[in-house]
C-alpha positions in Angstrom: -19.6 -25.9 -6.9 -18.8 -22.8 -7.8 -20.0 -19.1 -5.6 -22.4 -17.4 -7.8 -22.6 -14.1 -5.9 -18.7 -13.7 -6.3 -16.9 -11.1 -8.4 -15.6 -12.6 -11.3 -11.7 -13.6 -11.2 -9.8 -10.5 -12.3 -6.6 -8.3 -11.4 -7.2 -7.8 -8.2 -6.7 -11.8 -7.3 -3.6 -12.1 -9.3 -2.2 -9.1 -7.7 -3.9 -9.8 -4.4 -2.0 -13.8 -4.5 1.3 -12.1 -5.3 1.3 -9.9 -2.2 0.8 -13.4 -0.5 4.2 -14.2 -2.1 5.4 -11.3 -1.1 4.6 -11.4 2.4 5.7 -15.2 2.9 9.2 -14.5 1.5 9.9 -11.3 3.6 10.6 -14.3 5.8 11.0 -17.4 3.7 14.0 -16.0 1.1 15.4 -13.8 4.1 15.7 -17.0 5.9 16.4 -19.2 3.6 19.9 -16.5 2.2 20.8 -15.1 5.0 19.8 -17.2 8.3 23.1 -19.2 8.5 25.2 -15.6 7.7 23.5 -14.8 10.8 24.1 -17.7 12.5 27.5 -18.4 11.1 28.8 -14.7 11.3 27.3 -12.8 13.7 26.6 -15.8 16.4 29.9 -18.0 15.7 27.6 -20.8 15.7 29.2 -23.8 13.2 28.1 -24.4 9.4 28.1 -28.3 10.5 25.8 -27.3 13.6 23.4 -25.0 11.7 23.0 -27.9 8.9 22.1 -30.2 11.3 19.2 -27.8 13.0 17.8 -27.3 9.6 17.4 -31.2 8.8 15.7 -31.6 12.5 13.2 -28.9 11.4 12.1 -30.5 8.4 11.7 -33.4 10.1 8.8 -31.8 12.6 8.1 -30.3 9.1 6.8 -34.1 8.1 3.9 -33.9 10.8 3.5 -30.1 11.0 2.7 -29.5 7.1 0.8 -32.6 6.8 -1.1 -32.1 9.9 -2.3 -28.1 8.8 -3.1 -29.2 5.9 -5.9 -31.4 7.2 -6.4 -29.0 9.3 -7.3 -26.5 6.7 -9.1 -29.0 4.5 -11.3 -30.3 7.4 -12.2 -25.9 8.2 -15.4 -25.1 7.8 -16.3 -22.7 4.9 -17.2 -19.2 6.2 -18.1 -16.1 4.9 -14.6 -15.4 4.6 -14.3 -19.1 2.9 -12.5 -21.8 3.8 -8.5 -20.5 3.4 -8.5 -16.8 3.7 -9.3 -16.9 7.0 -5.9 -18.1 8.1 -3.6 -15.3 6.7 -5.9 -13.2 8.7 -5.3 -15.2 12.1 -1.4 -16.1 11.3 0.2 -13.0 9.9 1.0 -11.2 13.0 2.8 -14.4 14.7 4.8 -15.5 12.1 6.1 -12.4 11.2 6.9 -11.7 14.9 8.7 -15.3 14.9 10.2 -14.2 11.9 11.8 -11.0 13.7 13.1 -12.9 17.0 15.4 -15.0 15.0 17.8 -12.3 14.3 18.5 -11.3 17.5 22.4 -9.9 17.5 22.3 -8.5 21.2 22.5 -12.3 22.1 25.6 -13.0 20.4 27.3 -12.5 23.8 25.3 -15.4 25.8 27.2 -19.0 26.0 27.5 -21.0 23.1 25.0 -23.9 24.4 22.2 -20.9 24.8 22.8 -19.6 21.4 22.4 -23.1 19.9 19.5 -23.3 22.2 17.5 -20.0 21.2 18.4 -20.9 17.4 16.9 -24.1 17.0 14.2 -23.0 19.0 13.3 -19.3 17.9 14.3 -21.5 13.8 11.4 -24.1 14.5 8.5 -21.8 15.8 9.0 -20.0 12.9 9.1 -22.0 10.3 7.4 -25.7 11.5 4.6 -23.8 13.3 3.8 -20.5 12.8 5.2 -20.1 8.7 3.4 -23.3 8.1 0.2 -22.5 9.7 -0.2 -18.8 7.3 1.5 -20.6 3.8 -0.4 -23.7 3.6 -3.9 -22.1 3.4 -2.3 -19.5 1.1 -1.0 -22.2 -1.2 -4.4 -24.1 -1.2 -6.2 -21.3 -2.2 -4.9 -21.0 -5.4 -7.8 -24.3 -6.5 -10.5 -22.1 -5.3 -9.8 -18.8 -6.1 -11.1 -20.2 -9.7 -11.1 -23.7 -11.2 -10.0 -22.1 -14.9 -6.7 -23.8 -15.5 -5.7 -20.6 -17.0 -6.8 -18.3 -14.6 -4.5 -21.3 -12.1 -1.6 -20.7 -14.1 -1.9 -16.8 -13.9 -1.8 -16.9 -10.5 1.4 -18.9 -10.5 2.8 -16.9 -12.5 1.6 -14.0 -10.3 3.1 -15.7 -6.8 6.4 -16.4 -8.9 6.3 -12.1 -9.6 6.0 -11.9 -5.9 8.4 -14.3 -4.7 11.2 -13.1 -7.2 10.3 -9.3 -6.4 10.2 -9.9 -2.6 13.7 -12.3 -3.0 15.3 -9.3 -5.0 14.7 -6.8 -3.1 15.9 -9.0 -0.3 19.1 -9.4 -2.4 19.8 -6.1 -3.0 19.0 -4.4 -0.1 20.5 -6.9 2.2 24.4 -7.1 1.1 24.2 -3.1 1.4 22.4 -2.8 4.6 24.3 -5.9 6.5 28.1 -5.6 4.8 30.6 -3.3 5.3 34.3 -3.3 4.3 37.1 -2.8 6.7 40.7 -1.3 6.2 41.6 -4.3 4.8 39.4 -4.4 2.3 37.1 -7.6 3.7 33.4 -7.7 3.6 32.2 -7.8 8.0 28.9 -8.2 9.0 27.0 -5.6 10.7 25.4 -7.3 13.2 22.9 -4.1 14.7 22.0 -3.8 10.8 21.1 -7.2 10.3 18.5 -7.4 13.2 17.0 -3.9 12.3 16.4 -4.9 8.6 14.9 -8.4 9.9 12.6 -6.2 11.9 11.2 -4.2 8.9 10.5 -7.0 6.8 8.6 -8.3 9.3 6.2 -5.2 9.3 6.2 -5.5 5.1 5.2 -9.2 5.6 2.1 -8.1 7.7 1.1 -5.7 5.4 1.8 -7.6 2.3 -0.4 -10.5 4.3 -3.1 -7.7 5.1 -3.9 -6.7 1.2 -3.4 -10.6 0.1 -6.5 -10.9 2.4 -8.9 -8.2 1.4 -8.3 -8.4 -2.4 -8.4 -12.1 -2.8 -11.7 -13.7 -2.9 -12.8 -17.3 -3.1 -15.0 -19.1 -5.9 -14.6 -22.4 -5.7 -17.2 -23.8 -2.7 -15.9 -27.2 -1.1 -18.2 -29.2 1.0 -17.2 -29.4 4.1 -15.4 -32.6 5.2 -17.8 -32.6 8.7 -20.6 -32.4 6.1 -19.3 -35.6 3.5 -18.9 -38.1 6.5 -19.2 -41.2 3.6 -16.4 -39.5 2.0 -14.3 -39.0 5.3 -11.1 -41.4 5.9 -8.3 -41.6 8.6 -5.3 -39.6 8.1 -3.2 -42.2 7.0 -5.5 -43.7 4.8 -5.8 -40.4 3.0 -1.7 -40.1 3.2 -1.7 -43.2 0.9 -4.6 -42.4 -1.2 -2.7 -39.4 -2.2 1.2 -40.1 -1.7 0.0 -42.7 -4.3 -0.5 -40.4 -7.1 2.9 -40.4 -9.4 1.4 -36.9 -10.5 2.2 -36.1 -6.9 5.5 -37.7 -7.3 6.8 -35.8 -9.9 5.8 -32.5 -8.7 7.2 -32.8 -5.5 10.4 -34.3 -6.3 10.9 -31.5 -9.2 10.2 -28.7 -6.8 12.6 -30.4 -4.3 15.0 -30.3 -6.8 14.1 -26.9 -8.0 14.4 -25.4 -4.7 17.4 -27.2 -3.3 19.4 -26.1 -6.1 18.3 -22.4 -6.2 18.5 -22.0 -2.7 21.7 -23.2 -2.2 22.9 -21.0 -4.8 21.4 -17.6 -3.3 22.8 -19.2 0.2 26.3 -19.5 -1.2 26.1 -16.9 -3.2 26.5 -14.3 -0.2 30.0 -16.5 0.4 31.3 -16.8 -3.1 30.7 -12.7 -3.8 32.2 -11.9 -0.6 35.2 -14.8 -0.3 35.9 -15.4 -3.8 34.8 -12.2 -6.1 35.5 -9.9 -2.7 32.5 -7.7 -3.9 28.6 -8.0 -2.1 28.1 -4.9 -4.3 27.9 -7.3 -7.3 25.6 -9.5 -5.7 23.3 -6.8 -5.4 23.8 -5.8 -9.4 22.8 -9.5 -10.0 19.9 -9.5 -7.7 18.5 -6.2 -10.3 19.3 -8.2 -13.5 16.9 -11.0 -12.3 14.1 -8.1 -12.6 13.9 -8.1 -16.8 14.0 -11.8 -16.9 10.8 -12.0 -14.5 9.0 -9.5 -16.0 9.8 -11.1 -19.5 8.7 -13.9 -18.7 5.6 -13.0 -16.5 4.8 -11.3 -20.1 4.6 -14.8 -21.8 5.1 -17.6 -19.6 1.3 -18.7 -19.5 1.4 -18.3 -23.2 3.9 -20.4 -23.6 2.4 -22.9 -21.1 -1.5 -22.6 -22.5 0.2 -23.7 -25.9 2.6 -26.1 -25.5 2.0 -27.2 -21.8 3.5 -26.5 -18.9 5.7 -29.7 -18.2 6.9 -29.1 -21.8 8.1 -25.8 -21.3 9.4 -26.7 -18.0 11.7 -29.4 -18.7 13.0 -27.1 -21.7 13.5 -24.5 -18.7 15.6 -26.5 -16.4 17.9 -28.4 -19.1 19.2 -24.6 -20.1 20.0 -24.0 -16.8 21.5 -27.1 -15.9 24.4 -26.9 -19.5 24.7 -23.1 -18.4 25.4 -23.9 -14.8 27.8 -26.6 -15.4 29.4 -25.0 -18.3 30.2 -21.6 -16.0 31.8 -24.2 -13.3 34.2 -25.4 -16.4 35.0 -21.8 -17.5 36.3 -21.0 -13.8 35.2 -17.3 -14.0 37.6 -14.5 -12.5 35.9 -11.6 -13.5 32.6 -10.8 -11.8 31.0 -9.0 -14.4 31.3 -12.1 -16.6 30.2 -14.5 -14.0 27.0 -12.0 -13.5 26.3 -12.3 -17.5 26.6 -15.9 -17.8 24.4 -16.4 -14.5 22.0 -14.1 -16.0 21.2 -16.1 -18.8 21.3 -19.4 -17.1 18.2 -17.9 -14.9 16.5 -17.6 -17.9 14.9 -21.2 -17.8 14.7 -21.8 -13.8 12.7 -19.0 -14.2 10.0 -19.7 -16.1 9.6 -23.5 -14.7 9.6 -21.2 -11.0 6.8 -19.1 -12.2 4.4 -22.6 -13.4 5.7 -24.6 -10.2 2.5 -23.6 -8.4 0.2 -24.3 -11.4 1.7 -27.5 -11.1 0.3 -28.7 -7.9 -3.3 -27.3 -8.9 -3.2 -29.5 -11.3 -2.4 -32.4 -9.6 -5.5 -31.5 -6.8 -7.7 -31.6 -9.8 -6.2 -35.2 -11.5 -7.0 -36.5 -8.2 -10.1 -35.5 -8.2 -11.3 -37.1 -11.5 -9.6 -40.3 -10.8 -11.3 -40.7 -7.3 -14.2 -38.7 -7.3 -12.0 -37.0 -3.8 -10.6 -33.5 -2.8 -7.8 -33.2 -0.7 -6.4 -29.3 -1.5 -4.5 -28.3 2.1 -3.5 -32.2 2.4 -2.2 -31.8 -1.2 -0.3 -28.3 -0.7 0.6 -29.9 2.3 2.8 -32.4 0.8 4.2 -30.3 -1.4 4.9 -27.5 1.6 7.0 -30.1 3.1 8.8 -31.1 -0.1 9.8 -27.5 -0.7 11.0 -27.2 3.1 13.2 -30.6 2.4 14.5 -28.7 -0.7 15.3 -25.5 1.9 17.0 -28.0 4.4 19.2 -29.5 1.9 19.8 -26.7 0.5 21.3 -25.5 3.9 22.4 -28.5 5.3 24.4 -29.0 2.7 25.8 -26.0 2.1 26.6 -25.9 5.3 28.5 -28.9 5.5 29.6 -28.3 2.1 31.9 -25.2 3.0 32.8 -27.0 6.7 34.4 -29.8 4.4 36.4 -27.0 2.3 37.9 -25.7 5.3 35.7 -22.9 5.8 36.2 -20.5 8.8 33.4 -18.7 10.5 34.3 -16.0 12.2 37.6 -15.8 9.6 37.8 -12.1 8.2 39.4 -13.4 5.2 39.4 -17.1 3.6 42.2 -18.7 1.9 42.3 -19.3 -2.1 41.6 -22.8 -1.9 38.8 -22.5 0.1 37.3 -19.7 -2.2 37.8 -21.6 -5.3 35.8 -24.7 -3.3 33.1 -21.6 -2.7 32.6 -21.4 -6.8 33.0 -24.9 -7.8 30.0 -25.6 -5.3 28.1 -22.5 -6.5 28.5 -23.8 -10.0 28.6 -27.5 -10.6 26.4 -28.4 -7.9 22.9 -26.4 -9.2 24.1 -27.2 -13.0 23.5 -30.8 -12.2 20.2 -30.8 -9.9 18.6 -28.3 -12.8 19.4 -31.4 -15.1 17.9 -33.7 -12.5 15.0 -31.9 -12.1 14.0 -31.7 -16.1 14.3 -35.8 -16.2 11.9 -35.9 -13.3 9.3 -33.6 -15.2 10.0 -35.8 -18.3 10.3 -39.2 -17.2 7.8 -39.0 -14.3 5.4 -36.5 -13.7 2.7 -37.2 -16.1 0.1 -34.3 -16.6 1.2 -33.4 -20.4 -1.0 -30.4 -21.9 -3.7 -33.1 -23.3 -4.0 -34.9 -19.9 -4.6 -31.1 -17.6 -7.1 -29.6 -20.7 -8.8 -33.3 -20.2 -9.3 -33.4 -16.9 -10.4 -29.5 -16.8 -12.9 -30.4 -19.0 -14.1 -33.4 -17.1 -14.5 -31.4 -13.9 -16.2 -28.8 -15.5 -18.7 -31.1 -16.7 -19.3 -32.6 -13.1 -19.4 -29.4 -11.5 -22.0 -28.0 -13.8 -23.8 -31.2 -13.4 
């Protein structure tokens, strides 16, 4: 059912849903790059420790994300409809959360108390308060509008404001937190670090603010309270919809996705620093992402309206994947070179990155016309969690990854072997998951461009009904 009285869908959504981006990775990509240099660096804390403390996250993760997304499904639908409400309530705590996790003054405390405050100051942010705010935000993407193509703008949209929001991070950060000493050695500047945490804390509550008021919902739900016949226990529902091999593939080509960008933006602040011994360059190839986006914001839902999104996304990821592992052969010295050869491996990540979202809309609706059922926050919820096991690995393993190469925190300098191990991880390691993820699109998720136009038009015809 669909809100007559509403405006219709326009610029101010799309833009409105990329602020939400925006605002969730003033945290999220700031995290998710530069948490364990904080941890690692600044509080001496080990790689192998810190990988460890993400994995037990993710695990709360399972019942947190899951959980608020009942949550939000079961909400009753208010003026303010049934999502928005949320980034409203949740945008103050979790970028205050966000804020007390870079906290240099306590690098002085015992070694049991930092461990302590970072698993606990890591968890409230992002298995409570982070999921509370992003898994309305990503269920409101199915009723914002119910036009697959107006879906897959917004994905594209949220990509624009995740990749603006992660390259700002990227550039500003290795200038603002990295200095070089006599020796010519990048150190951390540990005041820096939690001053620049604090202000994009204050950008993610704005950011949240404008996603609020220029967002608006069109897509009425029934309320679950109001649907009793159609209610059914949480696990039931878990297996209704963990059944769904739609599902299936999304979430394991996300996780896939994510765990081999992530690492590589994680790394990346060791191999420019330890291998290429210039965080300058990292911020260069943060600015060369920019033309790719906004290429590919320029025709991405073309490309996907006409030959699907799947399609164009296992095209995406198999570039990347021969460009990744290719670079790791090569053995690049130069920096420059490396940042040209990156740059055009980006190219398909990119555009799969900008669809991802689209993706999971797509899977709410496909549930929906094989069981007559809804299940949006459940839904997102899933998929929240499967992107958060993608941010884990990402930094559990690179965590233990550079522990089993020998690496030494609070080391001002690392030895050659252990930088060359820095850029054979960087390199092989996301070449292969890219190839991993565009078998899972092909060989398992299963909404081709016939199938999502089909269902479309089957819900259309039951809504109208």
């Amino acid at each position: 059912m669909s809100n007559r009285e509403a405006p219709p869908f326009g610029i101010k959504d799309k833009l409105g849903y990329m602020l939400g981006d925006v605002a969730n990775d003033f945290s999220f990509i700031f995290a998710s790059t530069f948490v364990m240099v904080f941890y690692s660096k600044v509080m001496g804390i080990s790689t192998g420790m810190i990988g460890t403390m993400f994995l037990v996250a993710r695990f709360i993760d399972a019942f947190t994300d899951i959980g608020m997304g009942r949550i939000a499904d079961r909400a009753k639908t208010g003026k303010s409809g049934k999502f928005r409400p949320w980034i409203l309530r949740m945008c103050g705590p979790v970028a205050i959360a966000s804020f007390l996790m870079y906290q240099s003054g306590l690098q002085g405390i015992p070694y049991g108390a930092k461990v302590a405050y970072m698993f606990v100051t890591y968890i409230l942010w992002g298995s409570v308060f982070y999921t509370s705010i992003n898994i309305p935000y990503g269920s409101m993407a199915s009723v914002i509008s119910q036009n697959p193509k107006d879906r897959s703008s917004l994905s594209v949209f949220r990509s624009m404001g995740g990749m603006f929001a992660g390259n700002l991070i990227s550039v500003v950060a290795p200038l603002v937190i990295y200095y070089k000493d006599a020796a010519g050695n990048q150190v951390v500047n540990s005041t820096n670090f939690t001053i620049l945490a604090g202000i994009f804390s204050l950008c993610a509550i704005l950011c949240y603010l404008l996603c609020y008021w220029l967002c608006t919902e069109r897509v009425v739900l029934p309320d679950k309270k109001q649907a009793a016949e159609k209610q059914m226990s949480v696990l039931a529902s878990l297996k209704e919809v963990v059944g769904s091999r739609a599902l299936l593939g999304v979430i394991l080509s996300a996780l896939l996705l994510l765990l081999a960008s992530l690492m590589s933006q994680g790394l990346n602040n060791y191999l420019y620093a330890d291998y290429f011994k210039n965080t300058q360059a990292l911020s260069l190839s943060a600015m060369l992402q920019l033309p790719v986006m906004l290429i590919l914001a320029a025709v991405s839902t073309k490309l996907a309206v006409k030959f699907g999104k799947r399609e164009c996304g296992v095209a995406g990821m198999l570039l990347s994947g021969i460009l990744y592992v290719v670079i790791g052969i090569l053995h690049v010295t130069q920096v420059w070179v490396f940042i040209g050869l990156v740059f055009v491996a980006m190219i398909g990540m990119t555009f799969f990155t900008m669809q991802c979202f689209a993706l999971v809309t797509d899977v709410i609706d496909d549930k929906e016309v094989i069981t007559g059922k809804r299940d949006d926050g459940t839904i997102y919820g899933i998929y929240s969690f499967s992107r958060k096991i993608g941010q884990a690995l990402a930094g559990g393993m690179g965590g233990w990854a550079l522990a089993l190469i020998g690496y030494e925190e609070l080391a001002v300098a690392q030895t050659e072997q252990v930088a060359r191990g820095i850029y054979n991880i960087s390199t092989f390691f996301p070449g292969v998951v890219y190839l991993l993820g565009a078998a899972v699109l092909f060989f398992i998720y299963p909404l081709s461009k016939r199938r999502v136009e089909s269902n479309a038009a089957e819900l259309k015809r039951r809504h109208n009904s």
